[in-house]
Chimera marker file (.cmm) of the C-alpha trace (Angstrom):
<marker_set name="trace">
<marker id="1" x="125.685" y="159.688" z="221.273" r="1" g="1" b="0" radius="0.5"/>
<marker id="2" x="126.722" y="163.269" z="221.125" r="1" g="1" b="0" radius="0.5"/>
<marker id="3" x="129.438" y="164.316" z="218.629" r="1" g="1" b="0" radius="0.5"/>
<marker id="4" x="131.341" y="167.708" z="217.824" r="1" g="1" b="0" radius="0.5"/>
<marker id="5" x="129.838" y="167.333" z="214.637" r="1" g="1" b="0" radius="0.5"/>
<marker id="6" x="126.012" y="167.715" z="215.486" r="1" g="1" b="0" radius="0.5"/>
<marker id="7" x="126.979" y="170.252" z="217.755" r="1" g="1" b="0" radius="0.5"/>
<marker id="8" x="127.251" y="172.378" z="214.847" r="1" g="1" b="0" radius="0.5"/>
<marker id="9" x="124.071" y="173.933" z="212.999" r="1" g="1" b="0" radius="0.5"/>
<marker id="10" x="123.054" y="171.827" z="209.802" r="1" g="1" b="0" radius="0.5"/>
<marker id="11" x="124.454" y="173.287" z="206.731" r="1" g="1" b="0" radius="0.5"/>
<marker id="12" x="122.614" y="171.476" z="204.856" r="1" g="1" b="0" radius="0.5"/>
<marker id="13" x="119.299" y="173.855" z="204.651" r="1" g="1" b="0" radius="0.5"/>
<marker id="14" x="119.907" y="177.343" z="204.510" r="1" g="1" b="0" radius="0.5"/>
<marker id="15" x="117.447" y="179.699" z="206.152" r="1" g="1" b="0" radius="0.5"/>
<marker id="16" x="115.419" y="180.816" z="203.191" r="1" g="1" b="0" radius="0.5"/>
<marker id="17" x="114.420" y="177.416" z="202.323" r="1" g="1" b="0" radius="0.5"/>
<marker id="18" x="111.347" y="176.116" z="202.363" r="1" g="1" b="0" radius="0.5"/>
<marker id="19" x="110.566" y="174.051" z="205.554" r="1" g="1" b="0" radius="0.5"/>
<marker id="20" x="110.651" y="170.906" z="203.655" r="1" g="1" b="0" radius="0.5"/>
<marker id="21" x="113.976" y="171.350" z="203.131" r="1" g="1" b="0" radius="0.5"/>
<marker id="22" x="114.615" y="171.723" z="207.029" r="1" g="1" b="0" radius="0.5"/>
<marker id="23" x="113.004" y="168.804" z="207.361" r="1" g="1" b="0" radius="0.5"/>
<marker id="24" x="115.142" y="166.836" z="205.460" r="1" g="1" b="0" radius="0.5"/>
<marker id="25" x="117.974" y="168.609" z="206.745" r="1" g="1" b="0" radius="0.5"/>
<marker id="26" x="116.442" y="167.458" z="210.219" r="1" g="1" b="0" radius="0.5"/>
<marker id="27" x="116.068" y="163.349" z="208.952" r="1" g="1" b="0" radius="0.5"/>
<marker id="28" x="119.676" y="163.479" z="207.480" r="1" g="1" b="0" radius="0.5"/>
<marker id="29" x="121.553" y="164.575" z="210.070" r="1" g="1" b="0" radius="0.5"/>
<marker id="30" x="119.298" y="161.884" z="212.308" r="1" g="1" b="0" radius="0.5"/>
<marker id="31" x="120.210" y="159.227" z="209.902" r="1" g="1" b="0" radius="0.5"/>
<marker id="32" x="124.007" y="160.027" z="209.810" r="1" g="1" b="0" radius="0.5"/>
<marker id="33" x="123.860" y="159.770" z="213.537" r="1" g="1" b="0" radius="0.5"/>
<marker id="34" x="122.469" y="156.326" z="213.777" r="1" g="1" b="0" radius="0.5"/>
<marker id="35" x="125.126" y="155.343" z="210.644" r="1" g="1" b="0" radius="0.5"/>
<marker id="36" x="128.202" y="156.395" z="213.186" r="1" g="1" b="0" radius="0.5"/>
<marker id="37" x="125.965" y="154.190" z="216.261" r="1" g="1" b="0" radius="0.5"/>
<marker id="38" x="126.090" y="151.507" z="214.258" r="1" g="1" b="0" radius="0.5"/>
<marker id="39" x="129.821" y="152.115" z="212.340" r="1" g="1" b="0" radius="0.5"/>
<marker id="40" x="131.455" y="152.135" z="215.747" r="1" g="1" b="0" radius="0.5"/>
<marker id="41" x="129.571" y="149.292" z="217.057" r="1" g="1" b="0" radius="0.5"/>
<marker id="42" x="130.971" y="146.995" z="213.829" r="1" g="1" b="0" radius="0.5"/>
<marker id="43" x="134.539" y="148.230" z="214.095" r="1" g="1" b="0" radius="0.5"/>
<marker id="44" x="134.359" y="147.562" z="217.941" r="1" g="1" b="0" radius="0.5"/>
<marker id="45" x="132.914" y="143.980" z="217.350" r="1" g="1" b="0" radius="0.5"/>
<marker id="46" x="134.823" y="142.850" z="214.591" r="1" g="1" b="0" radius="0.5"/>
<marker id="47" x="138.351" y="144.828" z="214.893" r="1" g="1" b="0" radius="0.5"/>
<marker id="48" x="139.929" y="146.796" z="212.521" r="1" g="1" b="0" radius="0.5"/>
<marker id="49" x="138.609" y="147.067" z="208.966" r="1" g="1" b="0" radius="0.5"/>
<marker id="50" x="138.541" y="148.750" z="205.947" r="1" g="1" b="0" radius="0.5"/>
<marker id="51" x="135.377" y="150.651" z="204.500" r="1" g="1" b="0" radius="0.5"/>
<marker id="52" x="134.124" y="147.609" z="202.034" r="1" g="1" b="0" radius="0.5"/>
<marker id="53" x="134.491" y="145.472" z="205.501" r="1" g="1" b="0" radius="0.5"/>
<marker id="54" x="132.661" y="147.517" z="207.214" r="1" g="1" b="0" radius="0.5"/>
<marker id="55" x="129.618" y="147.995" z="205.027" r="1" g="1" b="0" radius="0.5"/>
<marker id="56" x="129.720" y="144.220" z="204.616" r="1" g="1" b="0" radius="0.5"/>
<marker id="57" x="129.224" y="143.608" z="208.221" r="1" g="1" b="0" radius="0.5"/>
<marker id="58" x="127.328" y="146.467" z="209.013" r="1" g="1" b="0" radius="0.5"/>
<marker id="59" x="124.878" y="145.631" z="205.891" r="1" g="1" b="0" radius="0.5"/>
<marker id="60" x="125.259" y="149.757" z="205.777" r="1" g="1" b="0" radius="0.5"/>
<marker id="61" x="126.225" y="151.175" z="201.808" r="1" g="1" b="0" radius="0.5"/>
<marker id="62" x="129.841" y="151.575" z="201.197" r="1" g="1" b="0" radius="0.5"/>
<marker id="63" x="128.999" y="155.244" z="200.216" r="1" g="1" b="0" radius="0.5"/>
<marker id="64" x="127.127" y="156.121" z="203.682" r="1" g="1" b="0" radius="0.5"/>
<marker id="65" x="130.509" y="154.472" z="205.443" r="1" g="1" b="0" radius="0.5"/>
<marker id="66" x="133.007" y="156.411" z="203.349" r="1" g="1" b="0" radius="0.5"/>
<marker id="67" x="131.063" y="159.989" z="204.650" r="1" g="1" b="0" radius="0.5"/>
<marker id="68" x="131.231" y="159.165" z="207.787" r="1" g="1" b="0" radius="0.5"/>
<marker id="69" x="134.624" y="157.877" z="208.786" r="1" g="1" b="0" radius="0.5"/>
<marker id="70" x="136.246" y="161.501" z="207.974" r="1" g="1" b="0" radius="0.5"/>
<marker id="71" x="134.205" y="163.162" z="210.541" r="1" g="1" b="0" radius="0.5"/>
<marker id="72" x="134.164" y="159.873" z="212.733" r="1" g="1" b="0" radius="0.5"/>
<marker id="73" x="138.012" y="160.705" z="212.755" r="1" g="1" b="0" radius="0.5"/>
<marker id="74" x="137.372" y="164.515" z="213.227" r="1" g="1" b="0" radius="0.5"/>
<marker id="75" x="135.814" y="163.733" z="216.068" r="1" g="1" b="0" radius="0.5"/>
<marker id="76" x="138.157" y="161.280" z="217.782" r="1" g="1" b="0" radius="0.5"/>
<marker id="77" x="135.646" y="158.335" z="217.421" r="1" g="1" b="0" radius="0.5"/>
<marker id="78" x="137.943" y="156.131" z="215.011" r="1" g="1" b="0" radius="0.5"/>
<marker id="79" x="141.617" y="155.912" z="213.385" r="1" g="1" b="0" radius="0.5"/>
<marker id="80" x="143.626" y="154.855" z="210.897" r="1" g="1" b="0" radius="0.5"/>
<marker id="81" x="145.789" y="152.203" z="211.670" r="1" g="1" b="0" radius="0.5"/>
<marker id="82" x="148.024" y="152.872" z="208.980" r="1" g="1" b="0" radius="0.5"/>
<marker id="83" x="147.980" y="149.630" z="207.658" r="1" g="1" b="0" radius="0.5"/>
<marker id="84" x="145.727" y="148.993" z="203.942" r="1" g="1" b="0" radius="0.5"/>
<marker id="85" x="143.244" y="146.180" z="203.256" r="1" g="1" b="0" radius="0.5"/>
<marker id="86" x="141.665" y="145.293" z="199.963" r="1" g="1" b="0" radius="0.5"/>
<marker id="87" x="138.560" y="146.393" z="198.596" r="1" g="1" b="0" radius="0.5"/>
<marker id="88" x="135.839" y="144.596" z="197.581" r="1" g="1" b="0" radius="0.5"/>
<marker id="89" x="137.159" y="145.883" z="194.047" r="1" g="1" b="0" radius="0.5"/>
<marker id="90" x="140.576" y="144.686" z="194.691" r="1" g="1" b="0" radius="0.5"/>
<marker id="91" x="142.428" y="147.842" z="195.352" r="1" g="1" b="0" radius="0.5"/>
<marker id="92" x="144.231" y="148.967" z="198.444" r="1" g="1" b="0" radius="0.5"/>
<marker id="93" x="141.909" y="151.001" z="200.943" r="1" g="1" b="0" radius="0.5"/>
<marker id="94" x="142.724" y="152.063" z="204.502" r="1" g="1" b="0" radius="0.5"/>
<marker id="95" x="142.331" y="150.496" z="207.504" r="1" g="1" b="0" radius="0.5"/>
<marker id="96" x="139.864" y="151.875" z="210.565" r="1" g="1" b="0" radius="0.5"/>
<marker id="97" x="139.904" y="151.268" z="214.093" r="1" g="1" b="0" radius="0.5"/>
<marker id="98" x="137.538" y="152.370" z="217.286" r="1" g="1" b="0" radius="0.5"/>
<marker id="99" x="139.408" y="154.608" z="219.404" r="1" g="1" b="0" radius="0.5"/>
<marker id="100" x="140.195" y="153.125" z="222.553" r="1" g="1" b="0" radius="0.5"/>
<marker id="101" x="139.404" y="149.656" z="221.147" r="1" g="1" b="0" radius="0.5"/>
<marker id="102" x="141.790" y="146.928" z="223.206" r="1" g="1" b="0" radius="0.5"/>
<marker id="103" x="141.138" y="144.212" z="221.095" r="1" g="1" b="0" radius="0.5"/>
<marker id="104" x="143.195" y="142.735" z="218.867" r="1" g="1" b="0" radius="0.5"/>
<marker id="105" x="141.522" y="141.458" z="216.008" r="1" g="1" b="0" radius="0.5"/>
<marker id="106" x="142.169" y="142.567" z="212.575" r="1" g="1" b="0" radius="0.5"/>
<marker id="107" x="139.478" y="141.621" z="209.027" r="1" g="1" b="0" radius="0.5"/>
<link id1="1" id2="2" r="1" g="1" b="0" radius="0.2"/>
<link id1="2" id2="3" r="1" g="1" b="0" radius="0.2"/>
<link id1="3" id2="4" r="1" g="1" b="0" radius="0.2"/>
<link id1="4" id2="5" r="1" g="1" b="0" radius="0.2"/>
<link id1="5" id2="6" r="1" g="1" b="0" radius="0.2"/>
<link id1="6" id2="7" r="1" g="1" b="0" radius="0.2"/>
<link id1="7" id2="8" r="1" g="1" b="0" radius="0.2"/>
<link id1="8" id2="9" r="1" g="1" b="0" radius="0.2"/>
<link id1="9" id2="10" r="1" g="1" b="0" radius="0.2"/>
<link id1="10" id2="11" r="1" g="1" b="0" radius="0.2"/>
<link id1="11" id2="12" r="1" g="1" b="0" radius="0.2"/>
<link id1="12" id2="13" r="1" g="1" b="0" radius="0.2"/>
<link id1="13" id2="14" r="1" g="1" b="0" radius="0.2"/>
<link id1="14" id2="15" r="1" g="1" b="0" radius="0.2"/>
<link id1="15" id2="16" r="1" g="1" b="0" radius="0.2"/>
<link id1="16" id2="17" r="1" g="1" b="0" radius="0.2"/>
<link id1="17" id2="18" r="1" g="1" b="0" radius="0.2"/>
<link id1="18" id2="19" r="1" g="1" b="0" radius="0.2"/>
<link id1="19" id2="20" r="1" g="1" b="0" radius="0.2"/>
<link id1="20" id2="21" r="1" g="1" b="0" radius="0.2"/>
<link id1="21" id2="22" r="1" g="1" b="0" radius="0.2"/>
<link id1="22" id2="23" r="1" g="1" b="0" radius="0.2"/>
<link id1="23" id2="24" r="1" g="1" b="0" radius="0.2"/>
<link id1="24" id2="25" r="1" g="1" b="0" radius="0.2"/>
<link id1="25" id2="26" r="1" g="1" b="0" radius="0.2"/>
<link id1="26" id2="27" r="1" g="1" b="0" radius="0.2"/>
<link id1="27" id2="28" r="1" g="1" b="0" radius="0.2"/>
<link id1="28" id2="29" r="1" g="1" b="0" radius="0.2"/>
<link id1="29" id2="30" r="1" g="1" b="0" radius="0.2"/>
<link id1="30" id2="31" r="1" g="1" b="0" radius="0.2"/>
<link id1="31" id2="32" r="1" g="1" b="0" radius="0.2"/>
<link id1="32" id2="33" r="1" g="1" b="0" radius="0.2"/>
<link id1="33" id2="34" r="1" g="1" b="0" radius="0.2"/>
<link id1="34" id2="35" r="1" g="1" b="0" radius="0.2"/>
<link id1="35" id2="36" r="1" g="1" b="0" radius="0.2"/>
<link id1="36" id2="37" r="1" g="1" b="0" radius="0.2"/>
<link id1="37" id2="38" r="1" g="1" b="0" radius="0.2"/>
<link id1="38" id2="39" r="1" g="1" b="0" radius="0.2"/>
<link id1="39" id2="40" r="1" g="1" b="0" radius="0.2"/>
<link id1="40" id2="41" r="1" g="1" b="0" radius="0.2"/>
<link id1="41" id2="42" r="1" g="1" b="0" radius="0.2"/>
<link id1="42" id2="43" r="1" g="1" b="0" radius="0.2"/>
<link id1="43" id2="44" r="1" g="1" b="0" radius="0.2"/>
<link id1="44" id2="45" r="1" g="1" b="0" radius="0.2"/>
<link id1="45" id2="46" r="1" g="1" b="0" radius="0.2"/>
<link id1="46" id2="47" r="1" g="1" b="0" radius="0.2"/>
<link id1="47" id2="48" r="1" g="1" b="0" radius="0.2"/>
<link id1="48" id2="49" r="1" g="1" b="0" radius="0.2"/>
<link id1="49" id2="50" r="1" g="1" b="0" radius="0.2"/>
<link id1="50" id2="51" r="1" g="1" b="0" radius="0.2"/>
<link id1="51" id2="52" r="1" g="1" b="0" radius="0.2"/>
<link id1="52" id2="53" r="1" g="1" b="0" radius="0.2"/>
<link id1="53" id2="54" r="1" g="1" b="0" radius="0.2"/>
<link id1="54" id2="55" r="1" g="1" b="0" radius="0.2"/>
<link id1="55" id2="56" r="1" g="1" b="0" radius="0.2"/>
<link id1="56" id2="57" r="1" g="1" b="0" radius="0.2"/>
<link id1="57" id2="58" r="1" g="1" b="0" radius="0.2"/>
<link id1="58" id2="59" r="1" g="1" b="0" radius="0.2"/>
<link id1="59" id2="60" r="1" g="1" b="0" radius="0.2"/>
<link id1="60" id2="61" r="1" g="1" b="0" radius="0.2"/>
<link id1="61" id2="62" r="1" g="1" b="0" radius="0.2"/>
<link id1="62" id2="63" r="1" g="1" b="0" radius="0.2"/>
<link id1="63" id2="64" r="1" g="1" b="0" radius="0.2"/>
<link id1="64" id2="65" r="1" g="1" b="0" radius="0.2"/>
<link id1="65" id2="66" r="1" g="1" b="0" radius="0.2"/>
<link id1="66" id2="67" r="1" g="1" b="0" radius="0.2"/>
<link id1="67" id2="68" r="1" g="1" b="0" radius="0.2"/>
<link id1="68" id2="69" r="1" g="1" b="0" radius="0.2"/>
<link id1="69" id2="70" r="1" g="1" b="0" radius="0.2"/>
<link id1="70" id2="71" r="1" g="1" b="0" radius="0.2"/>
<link id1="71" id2="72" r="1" g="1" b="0" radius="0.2"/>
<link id1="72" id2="73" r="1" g="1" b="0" radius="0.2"/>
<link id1="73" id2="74" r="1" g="1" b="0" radius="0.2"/>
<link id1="74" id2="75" r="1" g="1" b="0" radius="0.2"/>
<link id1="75" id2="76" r="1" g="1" b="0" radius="0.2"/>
<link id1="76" id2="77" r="1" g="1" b="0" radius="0.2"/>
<link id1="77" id2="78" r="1" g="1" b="0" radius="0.2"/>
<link id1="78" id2="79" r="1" g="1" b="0" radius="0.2"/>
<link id1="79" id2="80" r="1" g="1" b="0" radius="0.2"/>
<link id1="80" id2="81" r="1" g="1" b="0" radius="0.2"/>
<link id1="81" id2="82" r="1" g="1" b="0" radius="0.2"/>
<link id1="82" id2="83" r="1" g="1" b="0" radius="0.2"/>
<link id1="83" id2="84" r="1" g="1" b="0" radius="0.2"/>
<link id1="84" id2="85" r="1" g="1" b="0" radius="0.2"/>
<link id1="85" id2="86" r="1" g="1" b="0" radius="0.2"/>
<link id1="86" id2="87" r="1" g="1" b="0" radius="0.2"/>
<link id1="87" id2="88" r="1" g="1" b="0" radius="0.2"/>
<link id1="88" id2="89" r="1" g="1" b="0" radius="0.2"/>
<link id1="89" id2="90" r="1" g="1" b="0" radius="0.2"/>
<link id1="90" id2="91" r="1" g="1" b="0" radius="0.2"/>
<link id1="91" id2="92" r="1" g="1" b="0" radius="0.2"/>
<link id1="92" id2="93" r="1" g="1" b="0" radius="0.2"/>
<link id1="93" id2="94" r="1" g="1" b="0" radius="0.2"/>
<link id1="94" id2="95" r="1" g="1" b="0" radius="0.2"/>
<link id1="95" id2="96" r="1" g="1" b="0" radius="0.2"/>
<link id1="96" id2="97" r="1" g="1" b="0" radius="0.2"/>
<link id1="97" id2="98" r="1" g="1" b="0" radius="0.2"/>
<link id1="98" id2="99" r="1" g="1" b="0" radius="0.2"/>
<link id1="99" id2="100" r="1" g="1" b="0" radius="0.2"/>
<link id1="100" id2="101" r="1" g="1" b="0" radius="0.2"/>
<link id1="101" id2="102" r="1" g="1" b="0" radius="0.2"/>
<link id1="102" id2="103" r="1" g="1" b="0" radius="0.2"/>
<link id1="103" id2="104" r="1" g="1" b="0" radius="0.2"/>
<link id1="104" id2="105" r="1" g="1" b="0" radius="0.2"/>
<link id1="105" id2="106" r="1" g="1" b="0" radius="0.2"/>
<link id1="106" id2="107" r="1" g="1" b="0" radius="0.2"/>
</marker_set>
């Protein structure tokens, strides 16, 4: 899966730094791919959810979720559906769909 995002050079080493610190740079930006694979894959499969719902189903951490979905967005993969769902905490959080996602399911 190709994304506007990791078109762009990491940021996250700069070029100074030791190569262990391009190697990371190298594994996190490998590891944040596979988290929007498998992101888009739950919201496509279950329907529209909210972060805690997805990290439930996707057995991924609700931090790693809530990093991706603003560039997931960025990049046209998902939206909100302007609807809120309740947290695993209780509160109000927003809702997420897949772009171009027909079904009609909702968490």
């Amino acid at each position: 899966m190709q994304l506007a995002f990791f078109d762009q050079p990491p940021v996250r080493a700069r070029r100074a730094d030791p190569a262990t610190s391009h190697q990371a740079a190298a594994s996190a930006r490998e590891l944040a791919e596979r988290h929007v694979g498998i992101i888009l894959a739950t919201l496509k499969a279950h329907g529209s959810l909210g972060k805690d719902g997805i990290a439930a189903r996707s057995r991924l951490d609700g931090v790693a979720v809530c990093r991706r979905l603003g560039e997931m967005e960025r990049d046209g993969l998902i939206e909100q559906t302007g609807r809120t769902v309740k947290s695993t905490a209780g509160r109000e959080e927003r809702e997420w769909r897949a772009v171009g996602n027909n079904e009609s399911r909702t968490a």
